[in-house]
matplotlib code that plots the C-alpha trace (Angstrom):
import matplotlib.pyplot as plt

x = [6.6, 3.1, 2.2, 3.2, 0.0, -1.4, -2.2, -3.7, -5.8, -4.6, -3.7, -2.0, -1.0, 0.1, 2.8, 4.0, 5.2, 7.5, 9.6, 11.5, 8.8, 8.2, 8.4, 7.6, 4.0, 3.6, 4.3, 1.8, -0.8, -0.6, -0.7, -3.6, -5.3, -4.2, -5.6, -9.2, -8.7, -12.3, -14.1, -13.3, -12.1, -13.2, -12.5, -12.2, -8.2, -7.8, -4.1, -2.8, 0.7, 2.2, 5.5, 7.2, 6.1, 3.2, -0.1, -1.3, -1.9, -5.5, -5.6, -9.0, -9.3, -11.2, -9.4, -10.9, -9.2, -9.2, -6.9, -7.3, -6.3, -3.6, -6.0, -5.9, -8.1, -7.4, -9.4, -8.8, -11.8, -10.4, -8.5, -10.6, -7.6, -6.5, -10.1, -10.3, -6.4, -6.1, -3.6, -4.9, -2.7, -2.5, 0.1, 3.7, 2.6, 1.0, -0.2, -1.1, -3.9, -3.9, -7.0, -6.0, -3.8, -6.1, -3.0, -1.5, 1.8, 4.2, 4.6, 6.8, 5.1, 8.3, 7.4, 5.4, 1.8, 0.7, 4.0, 3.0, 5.4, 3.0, 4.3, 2.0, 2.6, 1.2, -2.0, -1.8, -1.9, 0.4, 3.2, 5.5, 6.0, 7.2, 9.3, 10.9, 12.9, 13.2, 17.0, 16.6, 14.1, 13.5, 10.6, 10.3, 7.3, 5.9, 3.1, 1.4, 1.7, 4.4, 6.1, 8.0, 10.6, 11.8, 14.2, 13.0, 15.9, 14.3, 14.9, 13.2, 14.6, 11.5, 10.1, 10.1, 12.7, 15.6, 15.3, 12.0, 11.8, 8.4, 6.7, 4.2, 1.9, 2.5, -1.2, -2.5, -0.4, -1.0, 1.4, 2.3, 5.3, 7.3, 10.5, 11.9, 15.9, 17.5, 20.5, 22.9, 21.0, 19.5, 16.4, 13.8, 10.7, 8.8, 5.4, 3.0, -0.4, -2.9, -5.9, -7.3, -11.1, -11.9, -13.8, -14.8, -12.5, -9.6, -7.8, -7.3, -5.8, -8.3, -5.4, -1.3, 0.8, 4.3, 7.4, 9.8, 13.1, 15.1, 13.2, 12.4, 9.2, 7.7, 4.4, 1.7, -1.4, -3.8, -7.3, -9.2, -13.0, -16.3, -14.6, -16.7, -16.5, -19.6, -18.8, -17.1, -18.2, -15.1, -14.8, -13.5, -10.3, -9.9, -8.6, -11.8, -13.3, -10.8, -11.3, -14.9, -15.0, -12.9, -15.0]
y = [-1.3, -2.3, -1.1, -3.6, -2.4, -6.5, -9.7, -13.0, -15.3, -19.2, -21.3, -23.8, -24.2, -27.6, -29.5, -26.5, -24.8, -27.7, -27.5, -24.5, -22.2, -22.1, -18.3, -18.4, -19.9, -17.9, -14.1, -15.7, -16.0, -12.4, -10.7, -12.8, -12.3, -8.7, -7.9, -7.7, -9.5, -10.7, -7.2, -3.9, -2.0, 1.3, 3.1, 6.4, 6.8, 9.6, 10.6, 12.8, 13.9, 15.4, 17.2, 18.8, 22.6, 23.0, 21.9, 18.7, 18.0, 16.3, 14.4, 12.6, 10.9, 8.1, 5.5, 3.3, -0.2, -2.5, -4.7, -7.2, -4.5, -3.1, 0.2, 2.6, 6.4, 8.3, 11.6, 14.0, 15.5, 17.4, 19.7, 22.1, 23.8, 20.5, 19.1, 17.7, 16.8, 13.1, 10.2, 7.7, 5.1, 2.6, -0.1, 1.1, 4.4, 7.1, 10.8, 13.2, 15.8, 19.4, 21.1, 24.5, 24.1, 21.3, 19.3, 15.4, 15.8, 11.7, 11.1, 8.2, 5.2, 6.2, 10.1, 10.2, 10.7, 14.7, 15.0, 12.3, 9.4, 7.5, 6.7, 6.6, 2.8, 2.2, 2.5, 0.1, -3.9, -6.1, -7.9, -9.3, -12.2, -10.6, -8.3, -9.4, -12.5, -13.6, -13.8, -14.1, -15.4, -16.1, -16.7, -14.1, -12.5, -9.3, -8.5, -11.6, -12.8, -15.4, -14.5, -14.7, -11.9, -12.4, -9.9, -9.2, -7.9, -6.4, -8.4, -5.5, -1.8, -0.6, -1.0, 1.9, 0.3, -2.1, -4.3, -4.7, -6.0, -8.2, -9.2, -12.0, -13.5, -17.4, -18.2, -15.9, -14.2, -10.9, -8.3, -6.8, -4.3, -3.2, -1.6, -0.3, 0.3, 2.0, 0.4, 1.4, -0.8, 2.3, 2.0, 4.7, 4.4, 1.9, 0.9, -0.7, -2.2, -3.1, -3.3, -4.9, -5.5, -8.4, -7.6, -10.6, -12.9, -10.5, -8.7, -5.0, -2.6, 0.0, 1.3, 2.2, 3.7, 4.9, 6.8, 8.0, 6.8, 10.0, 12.9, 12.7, 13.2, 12.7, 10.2, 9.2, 7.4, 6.2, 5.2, 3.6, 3.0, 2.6, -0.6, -1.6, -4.1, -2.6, -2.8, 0.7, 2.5, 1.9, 5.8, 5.8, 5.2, 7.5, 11.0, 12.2, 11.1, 13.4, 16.2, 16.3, 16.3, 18.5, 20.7]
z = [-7.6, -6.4, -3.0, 0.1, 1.9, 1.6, 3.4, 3.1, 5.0, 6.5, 3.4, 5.4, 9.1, 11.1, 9.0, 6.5, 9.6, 10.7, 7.4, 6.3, 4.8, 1.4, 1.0, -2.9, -2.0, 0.9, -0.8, -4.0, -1.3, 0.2, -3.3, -4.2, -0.6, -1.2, -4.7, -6.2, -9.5, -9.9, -8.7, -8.8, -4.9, -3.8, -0.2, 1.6, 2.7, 5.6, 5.9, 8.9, 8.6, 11.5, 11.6, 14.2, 14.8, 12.2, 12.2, 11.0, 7.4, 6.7, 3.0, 2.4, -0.8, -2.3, -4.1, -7.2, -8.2, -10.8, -9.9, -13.2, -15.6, -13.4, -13.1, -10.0, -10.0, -6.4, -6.0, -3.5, -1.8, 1.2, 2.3, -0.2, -1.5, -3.4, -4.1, -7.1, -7.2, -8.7, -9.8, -13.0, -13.3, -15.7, -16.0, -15.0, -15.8, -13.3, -13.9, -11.7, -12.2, -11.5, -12.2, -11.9, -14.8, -16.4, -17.3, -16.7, -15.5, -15.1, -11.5, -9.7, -7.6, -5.4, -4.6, -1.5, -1.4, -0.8, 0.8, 3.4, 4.8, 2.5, -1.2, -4.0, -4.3, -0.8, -2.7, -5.7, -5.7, -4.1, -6.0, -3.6, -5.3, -8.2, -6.9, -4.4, -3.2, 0.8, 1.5, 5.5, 7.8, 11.4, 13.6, 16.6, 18.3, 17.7, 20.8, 21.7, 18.2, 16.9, 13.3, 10.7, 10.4, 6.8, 4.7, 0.9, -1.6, -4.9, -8.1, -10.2, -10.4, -10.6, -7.0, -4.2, -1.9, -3.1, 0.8, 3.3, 6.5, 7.2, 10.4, 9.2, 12.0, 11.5, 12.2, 9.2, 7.3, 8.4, 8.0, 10.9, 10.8, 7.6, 7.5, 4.5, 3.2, 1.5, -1.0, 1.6, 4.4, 5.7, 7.6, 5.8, 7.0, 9.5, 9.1, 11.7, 10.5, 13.8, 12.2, 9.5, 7.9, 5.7, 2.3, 0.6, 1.7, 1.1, 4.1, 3.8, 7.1, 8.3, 9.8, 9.2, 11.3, 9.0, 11.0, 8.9, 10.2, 8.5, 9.8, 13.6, 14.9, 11.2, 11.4, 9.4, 10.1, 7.2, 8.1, 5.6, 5.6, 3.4, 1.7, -1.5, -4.3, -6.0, -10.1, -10.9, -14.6, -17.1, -16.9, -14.0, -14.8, -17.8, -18.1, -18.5, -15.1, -13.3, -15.5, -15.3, -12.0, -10.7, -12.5]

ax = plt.figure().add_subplot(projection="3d")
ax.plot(x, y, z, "-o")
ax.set_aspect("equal")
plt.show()
């Protein structure tokens, strides 16, 4: 159920690529290359929706992590009508906040984020490895760069799509493109990922591009920026945080 949005750097080129891959060591990598488990993670996410006929919707928010204790805080700062809107989540379990009505109500890492083409597990950490198994592969090219094109089926029910489709730069692991399907085999959603920024040692993108496959003309980008691993209070990720201030 952990967001897909990760990537990892080179833990092995040369001879590793000669042999069938070993896909078990290679989705370990990205979730560890992915995930902050020694510091916490903090950034400012901007997400533009754009649908067909209306105006486009503007989302920024800032988004704590603590990876090691499975601990996420996102606070919405603009548009002004939904300032102080949050999401504490805390193990399998996330919450969002209204502060109009002062109240936690459960929410789904599967429902989309602020009605985005973003889901709310795009935000967490990565747990491919868990999650998922690789039942097809093939190398390919996607641009200039050569790949892996490999097919994960969900061995856990609790994850936002049962089968994804990865793009993975051979050279570095990168993610590149991401489709998602449905049980069915329906393509969903697509996801392109150009640009990335490394934060000590760790890869995150700066920049996501997500169609959804369902709905024509329906986009998403996500720009993130203001990366820090700068130690984050313990309140952060309590009810309390959110509630005090929205205030």
């Amino acid at each position: 159920m952990k967001m897909l949005l990760a990537v990892s750097l080179v833990f092995g080129v040369g001879s590793i690529w000669a042999q069938a891959p070993n896909w078990d060591r290679i989705l370990s990598e990205i979730d560890r290359q992915a995930n902050f488990d020694d510091v916490d993670f903090s950034a400012r996410y901007t997400v533009v929706s754009t649908r067909p006929g209306q105006e486009n919707s503007v989302i920024v928010a800032r988004i704590f992590r603590r990876d090691r204790e499975d601990k996420m805080t996102i606070l919405i700062s603009d548009p002004p009508a939904q300032r102080g809107q949050g999401y504490l989540q805390v193990g399998d379990s996330l919450w969002f906040y209204d502060p109009e009505s002062r109240e936690f109500a459960f929410s789904s890492f599967k429902e989309s984020f602020q009605n985005s083409d973003a889901q709310n597990s795009d935000f967490t950490q990565s747990s491919l490895r868990d999650d998922y198994r690789v039942t097809e592969y093939e190398e390919g090219k996607l641009g200039r760069f050569d790949v892996w094109v490999a097919t994960l089926d969900a061995v856990s029910t609790k994850v936002p799509v049962p089968r994804r489709k990865m793009w993975i730069r051979k050279d570095n692991l990168l993610i590149l493109k991401v489709e998602d399907y449905s049980l069915t085999r329906r393509l969903l959603r697509t996801m392109l990922l150009p640009a990335y920024q490394s934060v000590q040692g760790r890869f995150i993108p700066t920049r996501i591009l997500i169609e959804d496959n369902l709905r024509l003309g329906e986009k998403t980008q996500i720009t993130v920026d203001e990366p820090s691993i700068s130690r984050l209070p313990d309140a952060v990720f309590r009810r309390e945080y959110l509630e005090r201030v929205s205030r």
